[in-house]
C-alpha positions as CSV (number, residue, x, y, z in Angstrom):
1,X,-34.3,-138.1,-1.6
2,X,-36.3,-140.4,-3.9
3,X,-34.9,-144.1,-5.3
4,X,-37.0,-146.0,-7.7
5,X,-36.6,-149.7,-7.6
6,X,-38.0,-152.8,-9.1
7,X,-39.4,-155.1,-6.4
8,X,-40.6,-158.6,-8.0
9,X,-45.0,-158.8,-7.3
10,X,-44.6,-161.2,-4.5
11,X,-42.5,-158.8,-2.4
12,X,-45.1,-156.0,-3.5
13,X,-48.0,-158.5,-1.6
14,X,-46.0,-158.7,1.0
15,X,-45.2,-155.1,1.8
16,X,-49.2,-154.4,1.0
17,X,-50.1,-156.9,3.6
18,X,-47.9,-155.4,6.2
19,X,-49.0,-152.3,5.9
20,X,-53.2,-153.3,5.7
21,X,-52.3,-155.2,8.7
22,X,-50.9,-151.8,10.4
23,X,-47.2,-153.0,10.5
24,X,-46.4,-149.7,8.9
25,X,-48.3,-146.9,7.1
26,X,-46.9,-147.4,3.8
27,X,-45.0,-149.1,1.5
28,X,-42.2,-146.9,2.0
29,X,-42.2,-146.6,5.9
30,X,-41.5,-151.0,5.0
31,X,-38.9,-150.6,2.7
32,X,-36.8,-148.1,4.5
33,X,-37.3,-149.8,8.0
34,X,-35.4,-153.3,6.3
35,X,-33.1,-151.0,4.5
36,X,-32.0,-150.0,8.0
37,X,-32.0,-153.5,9.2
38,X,-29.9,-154.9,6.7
39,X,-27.6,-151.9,7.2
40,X,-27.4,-152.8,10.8
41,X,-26.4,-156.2,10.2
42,X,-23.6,-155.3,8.4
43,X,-22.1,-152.9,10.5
């Protein structure tokens, strides 16, 4: 399934620097990994 969202520039850095820095291999491996998170916290 694909979600669009709008994601202010600083966040953008952010999830660039995690993945250059290996963290995850893309953008979208970052977003749905603290999409999870914040899912687990609430349950």
């Amino acid at each position: 399934m694909v979600v669009q969202l709008r994601l202010p520039a600083r966040l953008v850095r952010e999830l660039d620097r995690l993945t250059e820095e290996g963290y995850y291999g893309s953008r979208t491996e970052a977003v749905a990994d603290a999409i999870r998170h914040l899912l687990e916290r609430y349950r």
